[in-house]
Phi, psi and omega in degrees: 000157189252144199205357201021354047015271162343339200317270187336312189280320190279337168321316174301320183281345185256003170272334210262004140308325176289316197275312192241168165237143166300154196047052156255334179301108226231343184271062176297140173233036220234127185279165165058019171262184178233125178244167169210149168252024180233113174325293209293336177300308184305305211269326158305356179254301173300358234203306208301124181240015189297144168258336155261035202244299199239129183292327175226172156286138208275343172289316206299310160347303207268331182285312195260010170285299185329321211273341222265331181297290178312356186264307215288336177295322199272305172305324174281249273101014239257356225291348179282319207265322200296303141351302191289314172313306152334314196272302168333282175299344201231356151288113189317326187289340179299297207301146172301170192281118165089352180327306200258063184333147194285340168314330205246014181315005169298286198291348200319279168354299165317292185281358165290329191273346179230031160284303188268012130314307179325295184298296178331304167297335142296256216330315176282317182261004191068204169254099171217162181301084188227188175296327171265353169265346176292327243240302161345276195306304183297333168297304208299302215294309187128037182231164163239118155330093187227002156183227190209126159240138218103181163261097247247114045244033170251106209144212181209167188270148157282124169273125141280129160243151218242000000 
């Protein structure tokens, strides 16, 4: 597949699906997070639409990082690359043997969708300091991006680490 500019940064997101598994990285490294170790917390922070659960939701975050990317696809014409991505992530056979340990198969959905931000978001901005690219570094690192603490955009991503 073809992604132009872009080639190379959206390949990388779609190899390290291929290549690697979550939660194998045992050095998490990543400044300026909130980590938690508790599976069920992580997924009550992600999941959660309680507004005395959580300072912000964590859909509402990522839907409105999501839209400034999706206006751009649609302005470059891009919408052929974006389908092929779609199809790509969300094909099972991409992914490496075991990506996704069977404990945590609740989430599978999460890190697909929010993977193939990823790539998107590379395909339109390239690599920059951004929200799906921050979201980026914490899966290649072994964490799942999973909510906000703060009032967003002021604040930090909550990390589930295992």
């Amino acid at each position: 597949m073809k992604f132009g500019e872009n080639t190379q940064l959206v390949e990388e997101v779609m190899d390290f699906i291929a290549n690697n598994k979550l939660f194998n990285n045992k050095n998490f490294h990543v400044k300026n997070l909130e980590i938690i170790n508790d599976f069920d917390e992580a997924q009550n922070r992600a999941w959660s639409q309680d507004s005395s659960e959580v300072d912000t939701v964590w859909e509402y975050v990522k839907s409105r990082e999501a839209e400034d990317i999706v206006e751009k696809i649609y302005n470059f014409d891009l919408g052929s690359q974006q389908n092929d991505l779609y199809d790509f992530f969300s094909d099972n056979d991409n992914y490496s043997n075991d990506f996704l340990p069977f404990d945590y198969i609740d989430i599978n959905e999460e890190v697909e969708g929010d993977l193939t931000m990823c790539a998107l978001n590379r395909l339109v901005n390239g690599k920059t300091d951004n929200f799906y690219e921050k979201i980026f570094e914490v899966y290649k690192q072994g964490g799942w991006p999973c909510g906000w603490k703060g009032t967003y955009p002021m604040g930090e991503i909550i990390v589930y680490v295992p």
